[in-house]
MARTOR-600986 format. One line per field, with one value per atom (N, C-alpha, C): residue number from 1; residue in three letters; atom name; x, y, z. Coordinates in nm, 2 decimals, padded with zeros to 4 digits. Layout:
BEGIN
nr (NUM/...)
rest (ALA/...)
atom (CA/...)
px (X/...)
py (Y/...)
pz (Z/...)
***
This chain:
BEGIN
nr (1/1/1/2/2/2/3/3/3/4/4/4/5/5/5/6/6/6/7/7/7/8/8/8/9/9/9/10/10/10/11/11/11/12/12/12/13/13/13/14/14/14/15/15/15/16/16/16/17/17/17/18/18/18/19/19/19/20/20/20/21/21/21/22/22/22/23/23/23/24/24/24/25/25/25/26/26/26/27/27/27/28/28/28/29/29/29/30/30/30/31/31/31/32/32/32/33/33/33/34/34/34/35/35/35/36/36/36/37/37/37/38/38/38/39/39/39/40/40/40/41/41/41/42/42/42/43/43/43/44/44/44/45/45/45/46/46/46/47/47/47/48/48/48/49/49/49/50/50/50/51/51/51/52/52/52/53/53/53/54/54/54/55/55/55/56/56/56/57/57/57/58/58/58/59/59/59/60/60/60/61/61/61/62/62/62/63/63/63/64/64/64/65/65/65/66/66/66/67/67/67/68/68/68/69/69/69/70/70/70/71/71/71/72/72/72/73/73/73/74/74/74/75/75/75/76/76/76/77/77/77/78/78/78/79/79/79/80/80/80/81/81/81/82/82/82/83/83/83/84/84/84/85/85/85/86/86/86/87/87/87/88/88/88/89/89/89/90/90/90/91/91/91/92/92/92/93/93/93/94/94/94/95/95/95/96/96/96/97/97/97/98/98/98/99/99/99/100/100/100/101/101/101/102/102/102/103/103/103/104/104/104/105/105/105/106/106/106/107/107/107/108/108/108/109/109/109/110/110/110/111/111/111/112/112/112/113/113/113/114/114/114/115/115/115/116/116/116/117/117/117/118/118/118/119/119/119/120/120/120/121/121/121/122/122/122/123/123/123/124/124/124/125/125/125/126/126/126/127/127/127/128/128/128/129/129/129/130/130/130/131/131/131/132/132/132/133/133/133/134/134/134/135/135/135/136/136/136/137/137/137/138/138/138/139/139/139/140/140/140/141/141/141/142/142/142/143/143/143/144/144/144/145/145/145/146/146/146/147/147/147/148/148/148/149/149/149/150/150/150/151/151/151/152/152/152/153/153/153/154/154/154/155/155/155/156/156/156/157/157/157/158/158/158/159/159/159/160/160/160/161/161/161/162/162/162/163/163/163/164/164/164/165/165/165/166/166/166/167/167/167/168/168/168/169/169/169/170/170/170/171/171/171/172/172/172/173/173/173/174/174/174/175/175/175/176/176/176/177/177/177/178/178/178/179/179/179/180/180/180/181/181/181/182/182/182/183/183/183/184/184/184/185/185/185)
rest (UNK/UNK/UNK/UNK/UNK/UNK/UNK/UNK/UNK/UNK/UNK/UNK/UNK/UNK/UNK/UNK/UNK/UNK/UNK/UNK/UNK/UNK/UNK/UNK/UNK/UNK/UNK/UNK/UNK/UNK/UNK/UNK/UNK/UNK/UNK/UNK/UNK/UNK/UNK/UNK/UNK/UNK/UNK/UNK/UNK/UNK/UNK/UNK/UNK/UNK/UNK/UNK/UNK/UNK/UNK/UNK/UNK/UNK/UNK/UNK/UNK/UNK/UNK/UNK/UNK/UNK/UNK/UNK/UNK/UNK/UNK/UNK/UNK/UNK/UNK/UNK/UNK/UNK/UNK/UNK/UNK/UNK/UNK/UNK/UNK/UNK/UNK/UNK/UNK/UNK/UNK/UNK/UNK/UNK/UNK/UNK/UNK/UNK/UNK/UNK/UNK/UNK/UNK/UNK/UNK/UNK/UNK/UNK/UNK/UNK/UNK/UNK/UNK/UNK/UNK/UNK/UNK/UNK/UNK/UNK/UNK/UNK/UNK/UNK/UNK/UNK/UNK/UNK/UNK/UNK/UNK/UNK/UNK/UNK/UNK/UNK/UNK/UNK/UNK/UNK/UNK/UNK/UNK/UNK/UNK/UNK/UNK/UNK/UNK/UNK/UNK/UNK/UNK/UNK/UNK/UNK/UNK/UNK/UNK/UNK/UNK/UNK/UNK/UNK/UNK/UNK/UNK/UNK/UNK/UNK/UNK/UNK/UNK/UNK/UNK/UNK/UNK/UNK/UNK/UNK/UNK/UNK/UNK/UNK/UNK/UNK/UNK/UNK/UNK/UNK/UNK/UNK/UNK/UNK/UNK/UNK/UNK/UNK/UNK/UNK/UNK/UNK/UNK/UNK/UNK/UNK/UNK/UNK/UNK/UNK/UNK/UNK/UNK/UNK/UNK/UNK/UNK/UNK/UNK/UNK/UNK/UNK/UNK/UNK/UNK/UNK/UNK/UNK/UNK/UNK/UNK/UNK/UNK/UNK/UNK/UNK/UNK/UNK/UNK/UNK/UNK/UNK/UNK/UNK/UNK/UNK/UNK/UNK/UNK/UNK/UNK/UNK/UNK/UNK/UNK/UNK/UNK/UNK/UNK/UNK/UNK/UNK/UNK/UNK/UNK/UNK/UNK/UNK/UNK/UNK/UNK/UNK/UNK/UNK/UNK/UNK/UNK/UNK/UNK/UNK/UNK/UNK/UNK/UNK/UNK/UNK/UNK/UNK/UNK/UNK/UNK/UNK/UNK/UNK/UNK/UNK/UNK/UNK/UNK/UNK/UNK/UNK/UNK/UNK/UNK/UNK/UNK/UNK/UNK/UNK/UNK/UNK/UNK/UNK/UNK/UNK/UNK/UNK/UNK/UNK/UNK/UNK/UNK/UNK/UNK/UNK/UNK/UNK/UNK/UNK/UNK/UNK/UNK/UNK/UNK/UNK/UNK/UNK/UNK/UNK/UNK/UNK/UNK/UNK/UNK/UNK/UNK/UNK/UNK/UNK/UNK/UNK/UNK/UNK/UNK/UNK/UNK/UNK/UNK/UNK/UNK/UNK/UNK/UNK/UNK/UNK/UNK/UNK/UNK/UNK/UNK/UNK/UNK/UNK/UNK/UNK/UNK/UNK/UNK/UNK/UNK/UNK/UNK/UNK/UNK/UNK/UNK/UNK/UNK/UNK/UNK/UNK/UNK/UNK/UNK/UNK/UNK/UNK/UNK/UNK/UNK/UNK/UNK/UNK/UNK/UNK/UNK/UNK/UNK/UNK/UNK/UNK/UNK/UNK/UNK/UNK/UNK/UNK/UNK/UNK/UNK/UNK/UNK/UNK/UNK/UNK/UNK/UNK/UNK/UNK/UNK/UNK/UNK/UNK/UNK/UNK/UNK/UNK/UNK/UNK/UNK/UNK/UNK/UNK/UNK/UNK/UNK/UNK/UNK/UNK/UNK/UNK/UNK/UNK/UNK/UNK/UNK/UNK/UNK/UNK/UNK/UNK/UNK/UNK/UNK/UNK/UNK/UNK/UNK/UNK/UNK/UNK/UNK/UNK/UNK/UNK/UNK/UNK/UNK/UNK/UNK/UNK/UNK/UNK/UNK/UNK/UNK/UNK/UNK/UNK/UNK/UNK/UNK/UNK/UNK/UNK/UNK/UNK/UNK/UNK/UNK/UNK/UNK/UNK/UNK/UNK/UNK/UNK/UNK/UNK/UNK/UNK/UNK/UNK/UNK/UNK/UNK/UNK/UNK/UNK/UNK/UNK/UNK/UNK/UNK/UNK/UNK/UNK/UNK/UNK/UNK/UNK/UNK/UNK/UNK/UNK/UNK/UNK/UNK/UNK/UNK/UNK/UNK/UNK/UNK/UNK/UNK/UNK/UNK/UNK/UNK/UNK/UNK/UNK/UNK)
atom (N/CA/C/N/CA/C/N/CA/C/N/CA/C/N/CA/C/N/CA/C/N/CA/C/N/CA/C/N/CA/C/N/CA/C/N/CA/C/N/CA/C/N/CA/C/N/CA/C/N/CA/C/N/CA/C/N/CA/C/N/CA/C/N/CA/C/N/CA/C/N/CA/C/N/CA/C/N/CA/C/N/CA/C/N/CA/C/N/CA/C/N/CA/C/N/CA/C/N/CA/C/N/CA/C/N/CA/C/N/CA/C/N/CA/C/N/CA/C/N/CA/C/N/CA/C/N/CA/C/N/CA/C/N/CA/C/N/CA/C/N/CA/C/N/CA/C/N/CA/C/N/CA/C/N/CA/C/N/CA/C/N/CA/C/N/CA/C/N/CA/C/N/CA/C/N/CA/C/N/CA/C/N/CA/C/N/CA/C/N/CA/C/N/CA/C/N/CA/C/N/CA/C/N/CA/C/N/CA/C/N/CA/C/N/CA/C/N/CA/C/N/CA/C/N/CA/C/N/CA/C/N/CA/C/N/CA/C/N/CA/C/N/CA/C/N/CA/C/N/CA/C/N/CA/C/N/CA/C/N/CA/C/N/CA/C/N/CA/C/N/CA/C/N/CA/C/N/CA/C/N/CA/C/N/CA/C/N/CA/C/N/CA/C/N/CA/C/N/CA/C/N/CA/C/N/CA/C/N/CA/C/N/CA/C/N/CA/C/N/CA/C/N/CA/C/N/CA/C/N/CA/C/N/CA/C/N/CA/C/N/CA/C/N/CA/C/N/CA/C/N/CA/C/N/CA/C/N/CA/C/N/CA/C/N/CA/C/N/CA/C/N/CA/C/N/CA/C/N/CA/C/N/CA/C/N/CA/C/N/CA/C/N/CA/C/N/CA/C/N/CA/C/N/CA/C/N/CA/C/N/CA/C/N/CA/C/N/CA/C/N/CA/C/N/CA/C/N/CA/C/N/CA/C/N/CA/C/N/CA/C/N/CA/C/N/CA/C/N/CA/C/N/CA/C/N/CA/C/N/CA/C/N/CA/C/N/CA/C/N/CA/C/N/CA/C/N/CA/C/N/CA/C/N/CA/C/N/CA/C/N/CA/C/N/CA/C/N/CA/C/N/CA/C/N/CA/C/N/CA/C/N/CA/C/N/CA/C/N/CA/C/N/CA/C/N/CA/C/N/CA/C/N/CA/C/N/CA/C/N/CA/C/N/CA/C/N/CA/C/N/CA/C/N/CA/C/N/CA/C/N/CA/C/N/CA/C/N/CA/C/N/CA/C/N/CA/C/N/CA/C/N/CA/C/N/CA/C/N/CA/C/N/CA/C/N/CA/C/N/CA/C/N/CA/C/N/CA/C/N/CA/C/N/CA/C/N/CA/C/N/CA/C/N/CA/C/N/CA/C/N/CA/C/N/CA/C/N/CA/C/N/CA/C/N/CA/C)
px (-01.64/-01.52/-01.41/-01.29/-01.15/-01.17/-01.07/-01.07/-00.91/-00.81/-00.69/-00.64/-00.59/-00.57/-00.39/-00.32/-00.21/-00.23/-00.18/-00.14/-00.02/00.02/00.13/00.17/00.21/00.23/00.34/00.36/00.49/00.53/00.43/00.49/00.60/00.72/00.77/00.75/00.66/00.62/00.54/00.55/00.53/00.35/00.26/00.12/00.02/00.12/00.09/-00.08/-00.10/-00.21/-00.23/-00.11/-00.11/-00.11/-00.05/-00.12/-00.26/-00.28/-00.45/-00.54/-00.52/-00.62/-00.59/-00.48/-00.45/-00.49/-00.51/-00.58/-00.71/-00.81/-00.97/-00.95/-00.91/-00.94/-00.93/-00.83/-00.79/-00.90/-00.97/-01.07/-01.20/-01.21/-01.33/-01.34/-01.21/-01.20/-01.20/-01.16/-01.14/-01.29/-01.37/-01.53/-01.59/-01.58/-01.64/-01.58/-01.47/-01.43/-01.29/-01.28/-01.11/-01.03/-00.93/-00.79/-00.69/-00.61/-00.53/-00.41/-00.29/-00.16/-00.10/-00.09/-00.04/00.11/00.18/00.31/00.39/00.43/00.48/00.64/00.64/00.73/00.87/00.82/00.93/01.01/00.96/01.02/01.08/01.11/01.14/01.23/01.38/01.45/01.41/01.42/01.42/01.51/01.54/01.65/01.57/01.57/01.58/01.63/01.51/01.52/01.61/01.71/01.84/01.85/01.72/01.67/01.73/01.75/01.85/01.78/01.68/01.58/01.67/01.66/01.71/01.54/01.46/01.34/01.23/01.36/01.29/01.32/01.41/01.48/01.40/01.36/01.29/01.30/01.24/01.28/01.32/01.36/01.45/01.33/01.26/01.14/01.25/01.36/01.48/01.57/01.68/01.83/01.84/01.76/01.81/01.72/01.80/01.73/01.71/01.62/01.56/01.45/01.37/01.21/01.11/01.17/01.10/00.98/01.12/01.05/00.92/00.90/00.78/00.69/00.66/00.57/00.55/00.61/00.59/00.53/00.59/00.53/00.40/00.27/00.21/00.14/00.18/00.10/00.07/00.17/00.13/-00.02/-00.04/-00.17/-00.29/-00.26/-00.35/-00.46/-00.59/-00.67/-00.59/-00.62/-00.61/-00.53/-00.48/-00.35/-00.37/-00.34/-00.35/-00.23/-00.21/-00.12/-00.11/-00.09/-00.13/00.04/00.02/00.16/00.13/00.20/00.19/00.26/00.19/00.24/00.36/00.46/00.57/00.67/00.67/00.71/00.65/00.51/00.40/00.41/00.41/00.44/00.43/00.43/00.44/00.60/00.57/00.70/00.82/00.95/01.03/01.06/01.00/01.01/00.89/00.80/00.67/00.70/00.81/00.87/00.91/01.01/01.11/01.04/00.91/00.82/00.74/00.70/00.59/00.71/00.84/00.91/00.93/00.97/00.99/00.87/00.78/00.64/00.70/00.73/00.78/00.80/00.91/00.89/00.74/00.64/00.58/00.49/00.47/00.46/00.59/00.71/00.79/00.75/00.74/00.73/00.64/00.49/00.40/00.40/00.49/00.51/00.57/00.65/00.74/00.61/00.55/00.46/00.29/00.36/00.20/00.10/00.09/-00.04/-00.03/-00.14/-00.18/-00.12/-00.09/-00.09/-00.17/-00.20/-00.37/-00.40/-00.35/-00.38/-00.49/-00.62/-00.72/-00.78/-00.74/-00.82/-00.72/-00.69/-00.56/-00.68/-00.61/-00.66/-00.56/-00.57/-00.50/-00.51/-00.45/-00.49/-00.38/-00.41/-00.29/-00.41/-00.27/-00.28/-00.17/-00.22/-00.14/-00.15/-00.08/-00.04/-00.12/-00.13/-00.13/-00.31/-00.39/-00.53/-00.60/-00.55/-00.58/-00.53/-00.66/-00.59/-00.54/-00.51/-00.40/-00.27/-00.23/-00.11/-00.08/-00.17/-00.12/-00.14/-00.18/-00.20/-00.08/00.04/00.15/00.12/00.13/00.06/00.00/-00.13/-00.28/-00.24/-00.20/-00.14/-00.06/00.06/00.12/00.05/-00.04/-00.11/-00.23/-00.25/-00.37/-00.32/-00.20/-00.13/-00.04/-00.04/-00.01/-00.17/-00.22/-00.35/-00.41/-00.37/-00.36/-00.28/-00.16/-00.04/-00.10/-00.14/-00.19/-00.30/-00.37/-00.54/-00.62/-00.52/-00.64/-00.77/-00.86/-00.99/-00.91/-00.91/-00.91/-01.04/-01.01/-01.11/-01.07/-01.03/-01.03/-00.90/-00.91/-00.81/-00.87/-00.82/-00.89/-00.77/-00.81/-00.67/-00.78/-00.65/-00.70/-00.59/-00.69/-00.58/-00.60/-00.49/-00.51/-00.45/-00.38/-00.33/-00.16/-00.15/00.01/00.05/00.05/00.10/00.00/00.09/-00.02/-00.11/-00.21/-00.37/-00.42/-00.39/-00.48/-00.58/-00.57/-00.68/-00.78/-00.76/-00.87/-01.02/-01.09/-01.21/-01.30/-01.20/-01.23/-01.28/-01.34/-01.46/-01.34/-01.23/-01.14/-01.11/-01.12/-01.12/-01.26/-01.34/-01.47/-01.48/-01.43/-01.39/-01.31/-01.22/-01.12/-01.16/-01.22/-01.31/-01.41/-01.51/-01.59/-01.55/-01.46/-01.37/-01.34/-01.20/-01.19/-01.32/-01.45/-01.55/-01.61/-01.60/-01.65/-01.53/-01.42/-01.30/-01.29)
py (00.40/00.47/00.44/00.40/00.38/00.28/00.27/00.14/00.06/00.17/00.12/00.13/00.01/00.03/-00.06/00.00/-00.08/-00.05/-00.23/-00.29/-00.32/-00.29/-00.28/-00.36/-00.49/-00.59/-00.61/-00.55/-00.53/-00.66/-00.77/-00.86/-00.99/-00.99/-01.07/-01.25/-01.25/-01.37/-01.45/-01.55/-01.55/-01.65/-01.63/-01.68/-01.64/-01.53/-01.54/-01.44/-01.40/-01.31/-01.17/-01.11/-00.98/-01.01/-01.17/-01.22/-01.23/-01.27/-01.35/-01.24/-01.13/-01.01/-00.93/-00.94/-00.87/-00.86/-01.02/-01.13/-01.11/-01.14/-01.13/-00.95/-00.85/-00.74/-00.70/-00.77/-00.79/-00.87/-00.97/-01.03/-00.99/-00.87/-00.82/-00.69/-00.67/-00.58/-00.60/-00.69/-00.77/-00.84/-00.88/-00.89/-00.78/-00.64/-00.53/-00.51/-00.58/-00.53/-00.42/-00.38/-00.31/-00.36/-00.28/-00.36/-00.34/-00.44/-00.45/-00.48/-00.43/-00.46/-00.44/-00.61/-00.63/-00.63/-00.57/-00.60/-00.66/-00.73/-00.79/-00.72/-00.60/-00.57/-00.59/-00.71/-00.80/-00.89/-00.93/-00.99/-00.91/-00.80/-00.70/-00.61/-00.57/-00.47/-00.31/-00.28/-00.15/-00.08/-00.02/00.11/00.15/00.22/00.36/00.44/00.59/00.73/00.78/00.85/00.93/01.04/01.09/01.23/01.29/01.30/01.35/01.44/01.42/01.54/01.46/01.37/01.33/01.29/01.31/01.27/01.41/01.54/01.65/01.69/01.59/01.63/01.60/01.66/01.59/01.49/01.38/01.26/01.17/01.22/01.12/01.07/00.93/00.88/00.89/00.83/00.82/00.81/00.83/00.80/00.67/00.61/00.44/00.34/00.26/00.17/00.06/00.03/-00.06/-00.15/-00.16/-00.26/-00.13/-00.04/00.07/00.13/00.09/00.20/00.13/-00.01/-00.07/-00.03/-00.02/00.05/00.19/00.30/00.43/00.42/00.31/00.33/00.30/00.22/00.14/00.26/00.34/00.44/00.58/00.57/00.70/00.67/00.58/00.54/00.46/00.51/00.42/00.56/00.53/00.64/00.55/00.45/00.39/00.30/00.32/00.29/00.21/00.08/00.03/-00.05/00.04/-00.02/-00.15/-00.25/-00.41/-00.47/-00.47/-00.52/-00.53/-00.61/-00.67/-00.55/-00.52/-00.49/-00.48/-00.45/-00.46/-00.32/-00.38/-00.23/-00.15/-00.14/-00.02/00.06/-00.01/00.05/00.00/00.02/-00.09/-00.16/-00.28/-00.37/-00.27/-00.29/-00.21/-00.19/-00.32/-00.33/-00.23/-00.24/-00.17/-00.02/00.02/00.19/00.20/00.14/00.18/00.17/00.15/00.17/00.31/00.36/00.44/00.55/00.53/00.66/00.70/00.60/00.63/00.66/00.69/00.74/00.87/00.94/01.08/01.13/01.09/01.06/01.11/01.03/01.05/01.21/01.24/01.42/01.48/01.44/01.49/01.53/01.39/01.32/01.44/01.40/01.53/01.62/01.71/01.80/01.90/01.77/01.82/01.81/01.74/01.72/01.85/01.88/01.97/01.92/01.79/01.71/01.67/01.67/01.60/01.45/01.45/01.29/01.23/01.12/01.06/00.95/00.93/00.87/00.97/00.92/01.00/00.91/00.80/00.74/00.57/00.63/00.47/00.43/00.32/00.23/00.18/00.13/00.06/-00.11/-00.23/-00.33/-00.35/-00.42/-00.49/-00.57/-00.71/-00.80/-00.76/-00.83/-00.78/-00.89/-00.92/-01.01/-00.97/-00.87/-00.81/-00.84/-00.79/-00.83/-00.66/-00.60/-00.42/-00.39/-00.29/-00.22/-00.12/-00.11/00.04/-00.01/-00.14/-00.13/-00.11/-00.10/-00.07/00.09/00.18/00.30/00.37/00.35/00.44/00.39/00.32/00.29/00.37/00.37/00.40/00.58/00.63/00.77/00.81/00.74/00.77/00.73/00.67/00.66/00.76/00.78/00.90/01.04/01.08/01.22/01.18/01.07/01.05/01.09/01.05/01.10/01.19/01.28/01.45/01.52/01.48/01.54/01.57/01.42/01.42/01.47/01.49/01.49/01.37/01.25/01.13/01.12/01.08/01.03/00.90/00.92/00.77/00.68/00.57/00.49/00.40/00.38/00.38/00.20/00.20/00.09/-00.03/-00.15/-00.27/-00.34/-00.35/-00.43/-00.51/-00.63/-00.79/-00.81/-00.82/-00.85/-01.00/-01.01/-01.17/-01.28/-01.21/-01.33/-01.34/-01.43/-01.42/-01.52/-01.67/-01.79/-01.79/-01.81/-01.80/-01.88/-01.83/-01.91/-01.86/-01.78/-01.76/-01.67/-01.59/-01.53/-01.56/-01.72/-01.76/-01.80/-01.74/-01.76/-01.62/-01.55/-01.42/-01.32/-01.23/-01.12/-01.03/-01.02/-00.93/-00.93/-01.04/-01.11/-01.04/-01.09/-01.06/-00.88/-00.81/-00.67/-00.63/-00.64/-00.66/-00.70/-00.81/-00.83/-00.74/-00.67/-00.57/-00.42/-00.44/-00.30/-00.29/-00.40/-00.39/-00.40/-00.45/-00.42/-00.28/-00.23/-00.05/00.02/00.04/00.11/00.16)
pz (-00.82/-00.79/-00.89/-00.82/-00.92/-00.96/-01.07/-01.19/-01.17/-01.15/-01.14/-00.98/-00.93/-00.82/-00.83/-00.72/-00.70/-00.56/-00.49/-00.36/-00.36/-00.23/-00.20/-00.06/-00.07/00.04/00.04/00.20/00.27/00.35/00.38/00.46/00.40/00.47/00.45/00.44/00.46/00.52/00.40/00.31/00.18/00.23/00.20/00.18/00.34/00.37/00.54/00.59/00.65/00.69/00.63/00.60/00.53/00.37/00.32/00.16/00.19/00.27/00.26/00.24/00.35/00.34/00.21/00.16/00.00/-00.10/-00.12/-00.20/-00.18/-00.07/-00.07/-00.07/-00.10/-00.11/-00.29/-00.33/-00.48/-00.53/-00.48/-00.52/-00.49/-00.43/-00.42/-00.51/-00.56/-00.65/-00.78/-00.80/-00.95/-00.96/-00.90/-00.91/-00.99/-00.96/-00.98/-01.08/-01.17/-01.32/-01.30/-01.19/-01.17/-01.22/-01.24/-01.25/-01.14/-01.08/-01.00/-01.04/-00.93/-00.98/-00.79/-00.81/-00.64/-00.68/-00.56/-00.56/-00.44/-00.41/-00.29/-00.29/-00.20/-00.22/-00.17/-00.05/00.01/-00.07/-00.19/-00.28/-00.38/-00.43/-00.46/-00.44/-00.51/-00.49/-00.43/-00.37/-00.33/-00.24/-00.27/-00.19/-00.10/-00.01/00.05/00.00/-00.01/-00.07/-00.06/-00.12/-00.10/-00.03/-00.09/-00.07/-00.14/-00.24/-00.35/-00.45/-00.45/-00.56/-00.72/-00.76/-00.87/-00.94/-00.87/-00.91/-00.96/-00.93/-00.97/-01.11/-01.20/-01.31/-01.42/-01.50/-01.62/-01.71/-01.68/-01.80/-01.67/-01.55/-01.46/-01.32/-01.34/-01.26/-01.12/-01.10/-00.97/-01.01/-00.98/-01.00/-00.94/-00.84/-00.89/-00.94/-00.99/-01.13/-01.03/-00.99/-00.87/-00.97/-00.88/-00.89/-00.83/-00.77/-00.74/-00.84/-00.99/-01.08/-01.18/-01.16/-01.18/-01.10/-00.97/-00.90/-00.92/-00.91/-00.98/-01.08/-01.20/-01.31/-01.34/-01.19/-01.19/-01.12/-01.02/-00.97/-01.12/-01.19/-01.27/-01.37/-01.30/-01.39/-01.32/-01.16/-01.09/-01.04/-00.98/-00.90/-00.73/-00.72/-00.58/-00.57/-00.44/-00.36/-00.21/-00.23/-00.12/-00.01/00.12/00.15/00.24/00.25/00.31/00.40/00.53/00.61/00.72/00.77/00.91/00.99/01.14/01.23/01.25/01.26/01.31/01.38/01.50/01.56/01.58/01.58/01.59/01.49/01.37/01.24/01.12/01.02/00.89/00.89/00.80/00.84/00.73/00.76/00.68/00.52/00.48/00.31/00.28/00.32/00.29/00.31/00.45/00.45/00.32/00.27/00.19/00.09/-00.03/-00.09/-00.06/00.05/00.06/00.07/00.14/00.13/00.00/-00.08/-00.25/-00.34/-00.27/-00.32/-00.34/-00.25/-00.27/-00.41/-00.50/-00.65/-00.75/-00.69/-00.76/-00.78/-00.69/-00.67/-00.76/-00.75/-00.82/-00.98/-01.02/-01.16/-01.21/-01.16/-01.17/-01.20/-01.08/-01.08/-01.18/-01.25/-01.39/-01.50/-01.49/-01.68/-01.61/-01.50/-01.48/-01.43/-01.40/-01.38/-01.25/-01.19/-01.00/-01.04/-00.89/-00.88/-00.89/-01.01/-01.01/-00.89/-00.80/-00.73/-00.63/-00.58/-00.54/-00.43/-00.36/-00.27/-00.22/-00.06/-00.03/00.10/00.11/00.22/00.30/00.39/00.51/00.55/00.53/00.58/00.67/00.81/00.87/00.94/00.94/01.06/01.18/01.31/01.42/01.51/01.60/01.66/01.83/01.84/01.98/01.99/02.11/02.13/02.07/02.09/02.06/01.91/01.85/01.75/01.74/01.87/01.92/01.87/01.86/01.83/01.70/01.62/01.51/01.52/01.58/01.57/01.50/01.56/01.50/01.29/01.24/01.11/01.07/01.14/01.17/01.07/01.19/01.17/01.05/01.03/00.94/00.79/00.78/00.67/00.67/00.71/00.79/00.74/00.81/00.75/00.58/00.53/00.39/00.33/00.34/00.31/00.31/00.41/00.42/00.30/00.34/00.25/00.10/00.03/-00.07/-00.08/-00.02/-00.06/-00.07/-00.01/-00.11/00.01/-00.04/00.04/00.11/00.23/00.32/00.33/00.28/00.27/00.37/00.47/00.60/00.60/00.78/00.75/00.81/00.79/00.83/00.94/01.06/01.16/01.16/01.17/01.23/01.36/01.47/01.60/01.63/01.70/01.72/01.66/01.55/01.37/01.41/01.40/01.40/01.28/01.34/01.27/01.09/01.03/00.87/00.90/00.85/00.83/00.94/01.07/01.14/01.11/00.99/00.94/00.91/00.86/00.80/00.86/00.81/00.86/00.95/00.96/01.06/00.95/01.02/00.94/00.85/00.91/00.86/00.71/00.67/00.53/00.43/00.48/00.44/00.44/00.56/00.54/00.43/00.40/00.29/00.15/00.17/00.00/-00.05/00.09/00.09/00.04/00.10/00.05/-00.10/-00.19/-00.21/-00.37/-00.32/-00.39/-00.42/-00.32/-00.25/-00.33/-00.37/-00.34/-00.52)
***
């Protein structure tokens, strides 16, 4: 399948459950000879979208000069897209929103030079705290209908329930799911 992938880890939490499954998915990826380009994007300037259409102008990736536009610039040359965040709120955590809303952009970009968005195929990982992977559902969905929007192949999503405190990942199948993938992907 793809060769270029960018991850995108939304959790604030520095070496925590949502690194751990990022990492054995990056390393089941980078086995298979891909190239990856993780971004932790909690560590990372990013705005929220204006909604300004300054991303419809030619020559102009966004009107703001963030950390944003390293990732853009990382997707204009990626097939796959992976999004990796803890639970939070029945949703992805909020650094990780403010990244996928500024996706928008990139259809823009496109749209101006003629060419599809090369991104062709995202994935889903979360850890979750709760016993059900219903709670991550609201996530679930909204990555589900990005996937529609675009056209990409869902290559489906991986919840870990049960993980709160860092390291409680370790050792669970979820990990091993995640390296699997990121071998498959």
């Amino acid at each position: 399948m793809g060769n270029q992938i960018v991850v995108l880890s939304g959790s604030p939490r520095k070496g925590g459950n949502t690194d751990k499954m990022a990492e054995a998915f990056v390393e089941g990826a980078q086995a298979q000879g891909k190239s990856v380009a993780l971004f932790r994007v909690a560590d990372m300037k990013i705005g929220g979208c204006l909604g300004c259409d300054g991303c419809e102008q030619d020559g102009v990736m966004c009107v703001q000069k963030d950390d944003m536009l390293k990732i853009l610039e990382a997707l204009l040359s990626a097939d796959t897209l992976v999004f990796a965040s803890p639970v939070y709120y029945f949703s992805v955590s909020a650094q990780l929103k403010l990244a996928i809303d500024r996706i928008y952009a990139l259809s823009r970009i496109c749209g101006l030079k003629g060419r599809e968005v090369p991104i062709k195929r995202a994935a889903l990982i979360m850890p979750c705290e709760d016993e059900t992977p219903d709670t991550a559902a609201g996530a679930v969905a909204m990555f589900e209908r990005i996937c529609d929007y675009y056209k990409w192949e869902n290559c489906g999503a991986i919840i870990a329930t049960q993980v709160l405190k860092p390291g409680e990942i370790n050792g669970r199948i979820e990990l091993d799911k995640a390296r699997e993938l990121g071998r498959g992907i």
